[in-house]
N, C-alpha and C positions, 0 to 999 in steps of 0.2 A: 706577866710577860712583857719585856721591854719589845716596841716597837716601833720601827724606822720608819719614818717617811720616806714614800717609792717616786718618780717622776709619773704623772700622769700622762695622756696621750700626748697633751699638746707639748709637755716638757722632753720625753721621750725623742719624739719628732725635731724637738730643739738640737737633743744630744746626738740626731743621727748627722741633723745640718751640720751644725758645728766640727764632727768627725770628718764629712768632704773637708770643708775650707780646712781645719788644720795638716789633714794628708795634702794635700794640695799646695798647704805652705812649708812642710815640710819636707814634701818631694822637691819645690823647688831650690832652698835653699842648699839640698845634701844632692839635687844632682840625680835622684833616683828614679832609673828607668823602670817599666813596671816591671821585667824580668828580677830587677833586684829586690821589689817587693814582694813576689813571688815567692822568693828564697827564704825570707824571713816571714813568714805567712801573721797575725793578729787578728783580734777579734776585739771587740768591746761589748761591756757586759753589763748592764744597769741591775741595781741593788736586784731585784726578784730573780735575776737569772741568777745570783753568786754562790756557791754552797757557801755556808755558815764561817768556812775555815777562811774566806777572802773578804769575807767583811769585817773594817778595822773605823773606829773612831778617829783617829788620829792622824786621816790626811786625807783628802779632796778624791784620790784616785793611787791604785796602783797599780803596778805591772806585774805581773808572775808568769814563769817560764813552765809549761810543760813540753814533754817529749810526747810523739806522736806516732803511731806505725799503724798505718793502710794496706790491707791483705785482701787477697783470694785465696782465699786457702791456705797454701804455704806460702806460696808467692809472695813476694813483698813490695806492693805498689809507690808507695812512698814513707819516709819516714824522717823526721827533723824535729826542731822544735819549733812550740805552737806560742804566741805570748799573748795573754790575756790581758785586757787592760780590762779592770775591777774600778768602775764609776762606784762614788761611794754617796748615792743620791742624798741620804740626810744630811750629808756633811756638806753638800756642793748646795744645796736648798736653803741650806742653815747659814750658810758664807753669804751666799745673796743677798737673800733677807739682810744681813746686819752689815754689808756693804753697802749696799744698796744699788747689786750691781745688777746687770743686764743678765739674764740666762744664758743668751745665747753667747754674750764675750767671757763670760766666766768657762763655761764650756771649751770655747775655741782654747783659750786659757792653758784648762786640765789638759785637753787632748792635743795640745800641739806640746806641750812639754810629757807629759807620757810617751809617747810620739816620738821623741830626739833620744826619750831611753831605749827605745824597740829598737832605733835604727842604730844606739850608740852598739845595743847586747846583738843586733842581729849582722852585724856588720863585721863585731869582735872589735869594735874601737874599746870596748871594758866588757869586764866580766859581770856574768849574772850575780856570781857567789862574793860578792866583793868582801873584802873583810868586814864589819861593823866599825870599828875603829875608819875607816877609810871613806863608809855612804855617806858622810856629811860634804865631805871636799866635793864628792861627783854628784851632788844634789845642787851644791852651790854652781857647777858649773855647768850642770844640765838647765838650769833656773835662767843663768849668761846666757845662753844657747838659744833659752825658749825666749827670753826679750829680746834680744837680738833679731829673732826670725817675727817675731810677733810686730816687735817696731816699725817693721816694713809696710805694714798693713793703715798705718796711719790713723786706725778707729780711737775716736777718742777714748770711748770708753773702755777698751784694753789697756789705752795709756794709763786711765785715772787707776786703774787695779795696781798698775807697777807699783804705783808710789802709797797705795795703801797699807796699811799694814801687813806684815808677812803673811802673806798664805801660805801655809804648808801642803805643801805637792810633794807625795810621794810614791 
């Protein structure tokens, strides 16, 4: 049985930090009041929490869309969609290591470009269902988006990631 290395407490605890500071920089840069967070609800999900069908080798982190509907009985409390953000802890553990980057700026990293995808899909700036032919253009410019807003912060070591070799974020 192939098995993935999970974050432990102290890494976990990295990835909830990291989650504030990237919502935070990317509330500021898009302007988002918490009502409009509201509207577009998310979660983030480290490898142990993901069913089988959201763990993917092939990239640091991903977004996926579910639909949601809250009842009492018939009633219908609320219903929308829900966006998961799927931490892909081997792959983000495994990046580190051979980077030889920071936990916690790798993190900030994943979740603030994850992040620009939720508010691009929860906003309607792009579609969830994009064509395949089409996800590479809106990766490269969700990728503009996430240095852009990340530049701001001035941390060296986010800078030194820019210029590292490609991380794939998806």
């Amino acid at each position: 049985m192939n098995t993935r290395p999970c974050f432990d407490v102290y890494q976990a605890g990295a990835a909830r930090k990291s989650r504030r500071v990237a919502e935070e920089l990317v509330t500021d840069y898009y302007r988002i009041a918490p009502r409009e967070w509201h509207a577009m609800p998310y979660e983030v999900k480290t490898l142990q929490a993901l069913d089988s069908s959201e763990i993917v080798d092939t990239a640091l982190a991903h977004t996926l869309c579910y639909r949601f509907r809250r009842q009492a009985g018939t009633l219908v409390l609320a219903e929308g969609d829900l966006y998961r953000i799927c931490l892909q802890d081997h792959r983000i553990l495994d990046t580190a290591l051979s980077t030889n980057a920071r936990l916690d700026a790798l993190l900030t990293y994943v979740l603030t470009h994850e992040l620009v995808h939720v508010v691009r899909f929860g906003q309607r700036l792009q579609r969830m269902d994009l064509p395949e032919e089409l996800r590479q253009d809106e990766e490269y410019y969700v990728e503009r988006l996430t240095r852009n807003i990340l530049a701001r912060t001035g941390d060296p070591e986010i800078i030194r990631l820019f210029s590292a070799s490609p991380i794939e974020l998806n």
